[in-house]
C-alpha positions as CSV (number, residue, x, y, z in Angstrom):
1,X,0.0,0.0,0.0
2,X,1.7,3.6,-0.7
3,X,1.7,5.9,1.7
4,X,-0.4,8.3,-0.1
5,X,-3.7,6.2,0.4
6,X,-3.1,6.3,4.2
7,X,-5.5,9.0,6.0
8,X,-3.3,11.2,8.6
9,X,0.1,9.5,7.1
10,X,2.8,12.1,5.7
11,X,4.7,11.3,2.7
12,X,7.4,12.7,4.7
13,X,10.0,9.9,3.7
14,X,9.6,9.7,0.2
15,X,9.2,12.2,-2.6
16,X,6.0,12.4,-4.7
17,X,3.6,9.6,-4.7
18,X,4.9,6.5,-6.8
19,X,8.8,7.9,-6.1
20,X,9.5,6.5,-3.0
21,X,13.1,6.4,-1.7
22,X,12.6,3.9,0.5
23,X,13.2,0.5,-0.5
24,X,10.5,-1.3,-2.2
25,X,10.6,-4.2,0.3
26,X,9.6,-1.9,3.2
27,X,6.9,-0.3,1.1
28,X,4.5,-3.1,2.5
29,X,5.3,-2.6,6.2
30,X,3.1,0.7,6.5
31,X,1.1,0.8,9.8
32,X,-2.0,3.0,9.1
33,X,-2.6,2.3,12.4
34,X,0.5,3.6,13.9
35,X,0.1,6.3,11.5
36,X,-3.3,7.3,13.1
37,X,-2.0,7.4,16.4
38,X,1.1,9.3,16.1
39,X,-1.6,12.1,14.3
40,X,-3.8,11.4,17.7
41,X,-1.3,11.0,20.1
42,X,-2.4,13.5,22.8
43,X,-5.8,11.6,22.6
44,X,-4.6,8.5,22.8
45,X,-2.5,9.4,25.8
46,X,-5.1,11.0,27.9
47,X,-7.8,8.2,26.7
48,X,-9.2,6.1,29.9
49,X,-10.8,3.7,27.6
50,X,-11.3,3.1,23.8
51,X,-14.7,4.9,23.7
52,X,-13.8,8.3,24.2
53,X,-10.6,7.2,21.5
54,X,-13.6,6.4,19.5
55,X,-15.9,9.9,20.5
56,X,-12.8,11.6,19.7
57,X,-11.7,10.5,16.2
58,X,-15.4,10.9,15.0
59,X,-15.1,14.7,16.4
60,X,-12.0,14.7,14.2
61,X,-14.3,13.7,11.5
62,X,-13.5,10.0,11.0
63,X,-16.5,7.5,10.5
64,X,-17.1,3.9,9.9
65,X,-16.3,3.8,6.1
66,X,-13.2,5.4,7.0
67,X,-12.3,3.0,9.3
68,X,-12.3,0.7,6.7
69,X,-9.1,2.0,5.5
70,X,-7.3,1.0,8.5
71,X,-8.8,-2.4,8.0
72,X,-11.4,-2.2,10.8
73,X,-15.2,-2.5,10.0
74,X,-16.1,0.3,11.8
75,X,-14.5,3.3,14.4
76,X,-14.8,1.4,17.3
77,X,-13.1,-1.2,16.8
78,X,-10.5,1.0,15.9
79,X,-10.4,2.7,19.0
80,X,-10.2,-0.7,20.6
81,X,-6.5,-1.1,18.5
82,X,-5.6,2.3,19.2
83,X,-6.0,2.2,23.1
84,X,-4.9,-1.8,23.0
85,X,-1.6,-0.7,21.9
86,X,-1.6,2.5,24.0
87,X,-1.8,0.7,26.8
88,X,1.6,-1.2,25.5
89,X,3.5,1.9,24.1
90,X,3.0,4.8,25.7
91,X,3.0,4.9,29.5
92,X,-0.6,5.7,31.1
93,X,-0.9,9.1,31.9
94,X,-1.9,9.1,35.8
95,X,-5.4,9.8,36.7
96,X,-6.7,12.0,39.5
97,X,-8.6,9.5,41.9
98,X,-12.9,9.5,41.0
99,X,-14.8,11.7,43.7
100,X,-17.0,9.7,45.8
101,X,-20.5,9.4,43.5
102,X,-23.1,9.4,46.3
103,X,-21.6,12.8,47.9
104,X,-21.1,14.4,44.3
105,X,-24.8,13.3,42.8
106,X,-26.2,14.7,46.5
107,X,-24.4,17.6,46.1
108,X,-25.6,18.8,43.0
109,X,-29.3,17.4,43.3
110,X,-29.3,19.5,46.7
111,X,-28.6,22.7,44.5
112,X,-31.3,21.8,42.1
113,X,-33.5,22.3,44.6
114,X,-32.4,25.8,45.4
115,X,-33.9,28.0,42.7
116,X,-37.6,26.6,43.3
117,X,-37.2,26.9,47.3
118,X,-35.8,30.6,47.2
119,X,-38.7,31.2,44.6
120,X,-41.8,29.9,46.2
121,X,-40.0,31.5,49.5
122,X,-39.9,34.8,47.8
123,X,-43.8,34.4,46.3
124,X,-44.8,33.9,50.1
125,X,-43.0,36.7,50.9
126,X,-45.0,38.8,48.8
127,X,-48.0,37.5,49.2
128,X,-47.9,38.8,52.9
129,X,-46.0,42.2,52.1
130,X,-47.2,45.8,50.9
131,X,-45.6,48.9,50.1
132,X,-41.8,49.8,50.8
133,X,-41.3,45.9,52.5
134,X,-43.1,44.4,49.4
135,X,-40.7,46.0,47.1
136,X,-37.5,45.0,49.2
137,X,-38.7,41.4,49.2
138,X,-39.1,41.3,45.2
139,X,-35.8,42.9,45.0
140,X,-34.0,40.6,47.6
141,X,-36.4,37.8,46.3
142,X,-34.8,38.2,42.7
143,X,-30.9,38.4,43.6
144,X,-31.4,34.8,45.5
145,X,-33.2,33.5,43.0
146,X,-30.6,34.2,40.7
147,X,-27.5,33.4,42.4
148,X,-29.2,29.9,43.1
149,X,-29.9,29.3,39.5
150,X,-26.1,30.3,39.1
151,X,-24.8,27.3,41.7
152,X,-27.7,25.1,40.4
153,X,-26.3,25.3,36.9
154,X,-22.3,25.6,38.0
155,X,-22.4,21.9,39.2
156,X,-23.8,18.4,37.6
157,X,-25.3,17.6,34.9
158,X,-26.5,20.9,33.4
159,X,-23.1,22.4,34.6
160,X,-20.7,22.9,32.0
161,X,-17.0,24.6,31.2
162,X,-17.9,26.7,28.0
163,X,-18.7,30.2,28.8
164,X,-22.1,31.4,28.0
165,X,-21.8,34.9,26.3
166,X,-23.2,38.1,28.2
167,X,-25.8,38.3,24.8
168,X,-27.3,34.5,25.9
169,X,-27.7,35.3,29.9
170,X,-29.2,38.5,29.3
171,X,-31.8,37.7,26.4
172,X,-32.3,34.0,28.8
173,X,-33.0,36.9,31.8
174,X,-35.5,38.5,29.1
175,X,-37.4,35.4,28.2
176,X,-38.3,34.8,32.1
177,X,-39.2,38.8,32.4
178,X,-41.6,38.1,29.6
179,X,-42.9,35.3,31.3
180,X,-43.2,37.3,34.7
181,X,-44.9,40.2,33.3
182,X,-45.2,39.8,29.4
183,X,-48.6,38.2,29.2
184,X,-50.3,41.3,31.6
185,X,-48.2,44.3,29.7
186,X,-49.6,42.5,25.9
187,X,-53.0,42.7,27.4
188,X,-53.0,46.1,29.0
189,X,-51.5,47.7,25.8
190,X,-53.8,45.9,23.5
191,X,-57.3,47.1,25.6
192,X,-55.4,50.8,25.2
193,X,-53.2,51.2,28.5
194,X,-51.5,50.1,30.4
195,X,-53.4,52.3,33.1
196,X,-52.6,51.0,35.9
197,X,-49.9,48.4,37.4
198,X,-50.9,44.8,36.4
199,X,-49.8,41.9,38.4
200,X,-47.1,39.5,37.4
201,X,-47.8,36.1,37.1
202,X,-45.7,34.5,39.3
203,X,-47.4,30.3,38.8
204,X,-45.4,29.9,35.8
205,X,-42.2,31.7,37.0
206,X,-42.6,29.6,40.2
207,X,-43.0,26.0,38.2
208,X,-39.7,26.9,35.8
209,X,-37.5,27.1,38.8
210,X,-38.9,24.5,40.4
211,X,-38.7,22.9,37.3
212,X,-34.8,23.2,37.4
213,X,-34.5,19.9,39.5
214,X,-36.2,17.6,37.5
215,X,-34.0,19.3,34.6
216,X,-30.9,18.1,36.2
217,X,-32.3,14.6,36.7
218,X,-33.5,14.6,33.4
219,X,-30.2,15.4,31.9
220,X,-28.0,13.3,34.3
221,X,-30.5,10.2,33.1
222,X,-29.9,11.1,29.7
223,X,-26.1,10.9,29.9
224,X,-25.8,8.1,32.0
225,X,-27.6,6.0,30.0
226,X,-25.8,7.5,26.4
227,X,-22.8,6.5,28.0
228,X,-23.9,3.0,28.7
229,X,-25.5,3.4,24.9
230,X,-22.1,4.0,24.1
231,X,-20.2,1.1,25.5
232,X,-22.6,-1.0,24.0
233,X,-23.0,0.1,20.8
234,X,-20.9,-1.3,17.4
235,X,-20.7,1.7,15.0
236,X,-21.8,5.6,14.8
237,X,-24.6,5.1,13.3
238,X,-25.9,2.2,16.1
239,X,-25.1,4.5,18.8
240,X,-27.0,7.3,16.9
241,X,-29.9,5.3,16.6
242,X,-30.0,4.1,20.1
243,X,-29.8,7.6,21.4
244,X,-32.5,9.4,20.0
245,X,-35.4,8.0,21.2
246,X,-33.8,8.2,24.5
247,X,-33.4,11.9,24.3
248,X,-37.2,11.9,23.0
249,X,-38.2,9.9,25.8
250,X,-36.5,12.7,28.5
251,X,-37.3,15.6,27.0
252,X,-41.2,14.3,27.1
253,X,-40.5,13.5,30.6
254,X,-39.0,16.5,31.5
255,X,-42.1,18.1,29.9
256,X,-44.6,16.1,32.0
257,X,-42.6,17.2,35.2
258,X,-42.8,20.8,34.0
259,X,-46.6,20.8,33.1
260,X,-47.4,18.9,36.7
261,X,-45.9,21.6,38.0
262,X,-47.7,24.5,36.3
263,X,-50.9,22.6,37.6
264,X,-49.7,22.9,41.4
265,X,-48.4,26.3,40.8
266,X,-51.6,27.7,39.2
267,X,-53.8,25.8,41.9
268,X,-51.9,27.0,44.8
269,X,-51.8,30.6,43.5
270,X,-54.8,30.6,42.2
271,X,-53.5,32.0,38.9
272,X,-53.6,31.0,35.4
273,X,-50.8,28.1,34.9
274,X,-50.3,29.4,31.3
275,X,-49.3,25.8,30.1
276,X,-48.4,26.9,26.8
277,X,-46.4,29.6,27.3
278,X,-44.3,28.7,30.2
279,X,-44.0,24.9,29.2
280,X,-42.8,26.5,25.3
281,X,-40.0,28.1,27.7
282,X,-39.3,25.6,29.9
283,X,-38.6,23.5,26.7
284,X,-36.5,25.8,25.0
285,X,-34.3,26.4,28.5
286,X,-33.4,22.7,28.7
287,X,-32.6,22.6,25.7
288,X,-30.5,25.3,25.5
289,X,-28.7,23.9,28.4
290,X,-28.4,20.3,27.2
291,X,-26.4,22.0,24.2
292,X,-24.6,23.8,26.0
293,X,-23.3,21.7,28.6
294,X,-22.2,19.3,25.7
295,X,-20.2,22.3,24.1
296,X,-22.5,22.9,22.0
297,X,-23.0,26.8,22.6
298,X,-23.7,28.2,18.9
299,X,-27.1,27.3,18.5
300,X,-28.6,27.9,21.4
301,X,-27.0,31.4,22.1
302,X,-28.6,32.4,18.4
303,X,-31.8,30.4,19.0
304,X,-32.5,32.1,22.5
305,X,-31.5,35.6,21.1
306,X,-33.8,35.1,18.5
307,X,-36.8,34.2,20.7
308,X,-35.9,37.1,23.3
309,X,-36.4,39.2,20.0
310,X,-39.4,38.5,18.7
311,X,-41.1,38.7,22.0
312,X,-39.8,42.3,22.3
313,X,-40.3,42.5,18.6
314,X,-44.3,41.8,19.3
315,X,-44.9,43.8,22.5
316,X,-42.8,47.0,20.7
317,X,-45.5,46.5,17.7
318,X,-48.5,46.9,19.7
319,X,-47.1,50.2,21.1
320,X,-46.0,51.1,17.8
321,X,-49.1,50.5,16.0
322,X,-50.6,53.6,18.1
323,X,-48.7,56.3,16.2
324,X,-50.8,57.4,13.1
325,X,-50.9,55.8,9.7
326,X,-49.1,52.9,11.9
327,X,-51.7,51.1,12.7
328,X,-50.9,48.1,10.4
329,X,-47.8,47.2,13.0
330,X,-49.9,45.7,15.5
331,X,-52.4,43.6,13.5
332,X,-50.1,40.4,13.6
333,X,-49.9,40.2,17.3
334,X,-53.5,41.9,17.7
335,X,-54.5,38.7,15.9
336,X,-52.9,36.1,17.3
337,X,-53.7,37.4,21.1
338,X,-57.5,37.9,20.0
339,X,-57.9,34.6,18.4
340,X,-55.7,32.7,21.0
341,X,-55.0,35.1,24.0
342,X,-52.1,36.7,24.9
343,X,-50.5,33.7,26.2
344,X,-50.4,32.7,22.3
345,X,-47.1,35.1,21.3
346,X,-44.4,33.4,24.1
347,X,-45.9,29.9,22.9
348,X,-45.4,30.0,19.1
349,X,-42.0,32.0,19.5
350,X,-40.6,29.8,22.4
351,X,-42.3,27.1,20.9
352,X,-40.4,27.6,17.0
353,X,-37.5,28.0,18.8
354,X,-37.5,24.7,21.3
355,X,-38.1,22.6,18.1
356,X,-35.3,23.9,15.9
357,X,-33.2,23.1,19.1
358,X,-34.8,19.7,19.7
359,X,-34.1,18.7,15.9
360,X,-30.6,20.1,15.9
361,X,-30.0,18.1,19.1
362,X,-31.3,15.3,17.5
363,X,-28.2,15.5,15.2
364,X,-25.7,16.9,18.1
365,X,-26.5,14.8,20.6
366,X,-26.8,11.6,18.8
367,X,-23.0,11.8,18.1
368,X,-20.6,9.8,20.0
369,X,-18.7,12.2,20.6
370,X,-20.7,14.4,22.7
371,X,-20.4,12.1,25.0
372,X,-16.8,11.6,24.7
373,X,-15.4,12.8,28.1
374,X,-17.0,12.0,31.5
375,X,-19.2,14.7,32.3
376,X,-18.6,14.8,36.3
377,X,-22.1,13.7,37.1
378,X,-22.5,10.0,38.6
């Protein structure tokens, strides 16, 4: 075989293909193999076991037919060759010793818990306060909220090492605003005000945080079981296949756990649960977050910033529409919230953007390597 026809092999030793100055007995003693791991040799080093040798040469774009090449039916058995003879060659790199799982999964399902808890503390709060103490309360109510979201999201299975850009956290800040006080603003502006201060509508805020910890449960079952998907499976495409019904399958249950919760909420508060709305939003958050704590941060930083638009987008409209000859600008959003309710604008833009999410994690998530690496959840 010449070296030419050998993916990741250099022609280093010779000159042009076919003018080889090496003798032609040796021409027949190329390794591809050994070829392929001298290209991947940091991977192969830091490898603890030949899937995430096989995650990471399919991140590097090889797949089963290329595999063939190297005279292996498909990329993991490969990746079984590769860390076989890792394991023979090249000294183990040492490991840092595995944190105990128990006191790591309690840790971060403990912090899961913390953004519902410090909400439904701070909606009790107000529910008792008026005046100067009811304002001090929503303020002091709001900065716990937030910096429990922050440790609920820092640790576990929706934590992740990629920074999220300022643009993402603020329109993501945006999209729960809306769903605080979006619904009552649409509605006071359409019947000609808003007059007077409308009250927020605190059941669906209250459900997404609560929401958070079957989030993190959701996602850590999702990744436990890709990884056990993983070890099992034969080729890319297997693996793909066994994987996406399982990430249907949570994101359905994550969405039964969200719109239990908007029933509770909505009962206990007495308020409209605003199912499709808040469970649109709920969707598109996990989502989001799923993405990113995979590395995948592209999509859902453009996807969220679109949404956070068009919601602004809508409401800006309505106002818009009252300047004269402009009255054209609001007849989009006049008709959706007359037909449907006001409710209606978060769900179809929230709801557009959870499903180009959900089909582009269909295709993200699916891969082998996005599961390459252990993820630090148990």
């Amino acid at each position: 075989m010449g070296t030419s026809a050998v993916p990741g092999f250099s022609n280093a030793e010779g000159g042009l293909p076919g003018h080889s100055r090496r003798p032609p007995g040796r021409r027949n003693t190329v390794d591809p193999v050994k070829a392929l791991m001298h290209r991947h040799r940091e991977l192969c080093e830091r490898a603890v076991d030949p899937l995430e040798i096989a995650a990471g040469l399919e991140a590097h774009g090889l797949t089963d037919r290329t595999a063939t090449r190297f005279r292996h039916r498909d990329v993991f058995s490969l990746a079984e060759e590769m860390y076989a003879r890792r394991t023979r060659e090249v000294e183990p790199v040492p490991q840092p010793a595995p944190t105990e799982r128990s006191g790591a999964r309690a840790g971060w399902a403990v912090l899961a818990l913390l953004p519902g808890l410090l909400c439904a503390a701070t909606v009790t709060g107000l529910r008792f306060t008026e005046g100067q103490a009811h304002l001090a309360v929503a303020a002091t109510g709001t900065l716990a909220v937030a910096l429990g979201l922050r440790a609920a999201l820092r640790r576990g299975p929706l934590g992740t090492a990629h920074r999220m850009t300022n643009g993402t956290r603020a329109w993501t800040c945006w999209l729960i605003a809306y769903a605080l006080f979006g619904d009552g603003l649409l509605s006071a502006a359409l019947s000609g005000g808003p007059d007077d201060p409308w009250p927020p509508a605190t059941a669906p805020v209250l459900a997404l945080a609560l929401s958070c910890a079957p989030a993190a449960w959701c996602a850590h079952l999702f990744m436990a079981r890709a990884r056990r998907g993983l070890a099992a499976s034969r080729g890319l495409k297997e693996f793909a296949v066994s994987v996406r019904p399982l990430l249907l399958g949570v994101f359905a249950l994550f969405l039964c756990a969200l719109g239990a919760l908007l029933a509770l909420c909505g009962a206990v508060l007495d308020e409209p649960p605003a199912y499709a709305g808040a469970g649109a939003l709920g969707a598109l958050l996990l989502l989001a977050r799923l993405l990113t704590a995979r590395g995948f941060t592209h999509a859902p930083a453009v996807v969220l910033g679109a949404a956070g638009a068009a919601e602004a987008t809508a409401t800006a409209t309505v106002f818009a529409g009252r300047l004269p000859g402009c009255s054209f600008l609001d007849t989009p959003v006049e008709t959706v919230a007359y037909a449907w309710g006001p409710g209606a604008v978060p769900a179809l833009v929230c709801g557009a953007g959870a499903l180009v999410l959900l089909i582009h994690a269909t295709r993200t998530l699916t891969r082998a390597s996005a599961h390459a690496a252990p993820d630090g959840t148990p």
